[in-house]
N, C-alpha and C positions, 0 to 999 in steps of 0.2 A: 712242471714240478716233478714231476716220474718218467722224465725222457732218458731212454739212454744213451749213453755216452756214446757218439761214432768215431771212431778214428781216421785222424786228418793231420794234414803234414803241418809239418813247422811256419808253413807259411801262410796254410789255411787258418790255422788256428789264428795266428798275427792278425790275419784279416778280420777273423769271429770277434775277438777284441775290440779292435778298432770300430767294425759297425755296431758295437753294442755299447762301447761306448760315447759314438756320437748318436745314437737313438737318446741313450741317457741323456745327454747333456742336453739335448733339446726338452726334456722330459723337465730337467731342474730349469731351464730357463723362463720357460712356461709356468712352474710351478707357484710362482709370485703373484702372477693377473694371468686368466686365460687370454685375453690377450694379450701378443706380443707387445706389439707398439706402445701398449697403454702402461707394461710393464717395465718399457726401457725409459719411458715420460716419468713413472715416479721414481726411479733411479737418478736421473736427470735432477728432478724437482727437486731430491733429499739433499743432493750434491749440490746447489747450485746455492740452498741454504743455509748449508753449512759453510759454504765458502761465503757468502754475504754476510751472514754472523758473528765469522773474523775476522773478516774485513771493517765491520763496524767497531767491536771490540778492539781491535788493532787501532783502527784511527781515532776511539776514543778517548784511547789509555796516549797519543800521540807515542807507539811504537814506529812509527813508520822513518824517521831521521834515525833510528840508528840499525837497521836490519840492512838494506842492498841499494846501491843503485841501479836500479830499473822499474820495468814495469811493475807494481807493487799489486796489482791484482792478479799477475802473474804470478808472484812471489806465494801470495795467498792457495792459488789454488797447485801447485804446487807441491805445497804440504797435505793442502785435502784431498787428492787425489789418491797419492800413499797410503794416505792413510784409512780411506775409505775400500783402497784395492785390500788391504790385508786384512781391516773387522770384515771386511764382506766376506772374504777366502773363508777365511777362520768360519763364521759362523755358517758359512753353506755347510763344509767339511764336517764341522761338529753334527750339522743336522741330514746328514748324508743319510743312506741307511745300509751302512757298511755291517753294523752289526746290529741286524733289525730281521724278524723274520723274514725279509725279504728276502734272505741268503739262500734262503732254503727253495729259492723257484731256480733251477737251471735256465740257462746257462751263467748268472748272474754273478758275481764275485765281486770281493772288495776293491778291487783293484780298480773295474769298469764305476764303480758304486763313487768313489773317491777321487779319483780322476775326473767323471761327470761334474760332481760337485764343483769343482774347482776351475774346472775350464769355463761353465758358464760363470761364474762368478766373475773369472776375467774379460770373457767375453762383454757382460754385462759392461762392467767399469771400464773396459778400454773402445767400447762404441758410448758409454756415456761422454768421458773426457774428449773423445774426439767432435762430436756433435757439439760442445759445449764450446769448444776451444775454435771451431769451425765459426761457429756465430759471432764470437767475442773478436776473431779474425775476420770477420766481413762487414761486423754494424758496427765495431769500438775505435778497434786498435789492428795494424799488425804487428804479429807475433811474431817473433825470430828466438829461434834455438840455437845455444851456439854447436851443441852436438846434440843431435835424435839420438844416434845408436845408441849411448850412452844413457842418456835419458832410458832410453826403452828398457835396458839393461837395470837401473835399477825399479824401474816399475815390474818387473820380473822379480828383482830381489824380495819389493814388499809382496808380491801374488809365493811366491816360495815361502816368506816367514807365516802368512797365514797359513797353508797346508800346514807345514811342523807345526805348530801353536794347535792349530783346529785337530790335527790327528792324537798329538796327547790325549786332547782333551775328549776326541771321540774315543779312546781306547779306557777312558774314566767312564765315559757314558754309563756302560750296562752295569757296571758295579755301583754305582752311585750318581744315578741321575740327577739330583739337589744340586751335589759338588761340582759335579763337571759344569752345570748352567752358573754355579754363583762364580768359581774359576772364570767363567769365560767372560759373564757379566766386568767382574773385578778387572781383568787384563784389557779387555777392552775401554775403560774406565780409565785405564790408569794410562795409556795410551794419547788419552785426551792433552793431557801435560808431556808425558816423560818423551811421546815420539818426537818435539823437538820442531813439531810443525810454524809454532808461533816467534819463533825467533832462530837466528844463524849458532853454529856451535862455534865461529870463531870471534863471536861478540861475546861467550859467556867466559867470565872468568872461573879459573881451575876448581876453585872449592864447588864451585855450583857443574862443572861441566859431568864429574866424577859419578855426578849422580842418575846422569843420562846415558855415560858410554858401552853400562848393561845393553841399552836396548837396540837390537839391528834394526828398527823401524828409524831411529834418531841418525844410524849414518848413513841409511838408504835416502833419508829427505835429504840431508845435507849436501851427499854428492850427487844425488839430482839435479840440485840445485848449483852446483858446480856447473854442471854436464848445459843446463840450462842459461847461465849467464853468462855472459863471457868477462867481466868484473868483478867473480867469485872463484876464488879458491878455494876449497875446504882441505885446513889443514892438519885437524884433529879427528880426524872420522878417515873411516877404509870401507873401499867399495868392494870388497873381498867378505867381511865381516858378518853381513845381512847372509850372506849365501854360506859361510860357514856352519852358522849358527843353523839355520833353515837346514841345512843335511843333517846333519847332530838329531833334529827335533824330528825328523825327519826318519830317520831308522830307531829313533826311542819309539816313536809312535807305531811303527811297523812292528816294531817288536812288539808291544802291547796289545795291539789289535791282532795280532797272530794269536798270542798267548787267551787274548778274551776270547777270540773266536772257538776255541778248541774246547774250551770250557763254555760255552754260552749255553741255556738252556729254558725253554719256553715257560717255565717257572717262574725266570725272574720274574716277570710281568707281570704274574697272575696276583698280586698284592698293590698293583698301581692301576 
């Protein structure tokens, strides 16, 4: 907390980063269950629930003749993958502790603080989907992708729209703790429907599609979903768009968190 500062070259310093920021992110990975394993098992658990939840919902409503032809548990998890990579991002990000006394221990900064958050978060999601999708490829079915890179590319999209979404909403945080939790509550909420998980954007028709093509989580599943079948083209949705939007949200939130930090003060707190 009262160490001073030594001077170190450009490359050193890179270094000091980078191990404090993988210190952190084993630090947030952990933070869920002291155990690992047990903590990557209810990651696992949450995910495998919500995909079997619409998968029931799905075949009960008989959604299933008009979405894709293929694997339709595939189709399923799919969306929930997306969509679990980016509330997860979001809510690590938001509960980061970017601007939390912590700042005030050297060498610590927002930078390593919010970066942690988010790496384990993917880390998280992308050893859960693979563990899940490993099992489902050796006891069910084989899996075939028609393009990985692709695929990977937008499971990246939705890990990027949660940081921009989750740094807004961390940069709300210290001004109004309520707002930023019901914000994040409401958007991940509204997620549930608008990302576009439970159906194709080129089955909806126009009046109805209008009201989805705000959200970069709805064309990150779509051309996933492309990237993933090879009997699917998505032709209303851009794989460019998710990542647009994510940098945008992405220097607003910078900005904000700069401007909170500069003004932060151990007062706020002293009333919660």
């Amino acid at each position: 907390m009262f160490q001073k500062a030594v001077p170190q070259s450009s490359f050193g310093a890179i270094v000091n980063v980078i191990e404090l920021t993988y210190h952190a992110t084993v630090r947030e990975v952990r933070r869920s269950h002291g155990n690992a394993l047990m903590g990557l098992f209810m990651n696992i658990f949450q995910t495998v629930v919500m995909v079997g939840g619409l998968y029931a919902m799905l075949k009960l409503f008989n959604r299933f003749g008009s979405t894709i032809h293929g694997d339709y548990l595939l189709y399923v998890m799919s969306g929930i993958f997306l969509f679990m990579a980016q509330n997860k991002t979001m809510g690590a990000v938001v509960q980061s502790d970017a601007t939390t006394a912590m700042m005030r221990h050297a060498p610590l900064n927002s930078l390593v603080t919010i970066s942690a958050a988010a790496l384990s978060a993917l880390y998280l999601q992308v050893l859960s989907g693979v563990v899940i999708l490993s099992f489902y490829h050796v006891l069910y079915k084989p899996i075939e992708i028609d393009n990985p890179a692709g695929m990977m590319g937008m499971i990246m999209g939705a890990w990027f729209i949660g940081i921009g979404v989750g740094m807004v909403f961390l940069a709300i945080k210290p001004w109004s703790p309520d707002a930023s939790r019901i914000l994040t509550t409401i958007y991940g909420r509204a997620n549930m429907i608008f990302s576009g998980k439970m159906f194709l954007a080129n089955s909806l028709p126009h009046h109805l599609r209008k009201y989805f093509d705000w959200n970069p989580l709805f064309h990150a599943i779509d051309q996933l979903r492309g990237y993933v079948f090879i009997n699917y083209n998505p032709h209303f949705t851009s794989p460019y768009y998710p990542y647009k939007i994510a940098a945008m949200l992405i220097v607003i939130g910078m900005m904000g968190e700069f401007y909170t930090r500069r003004r932060a003060s151990l007062s706020w707190d002293a009333k919660r």
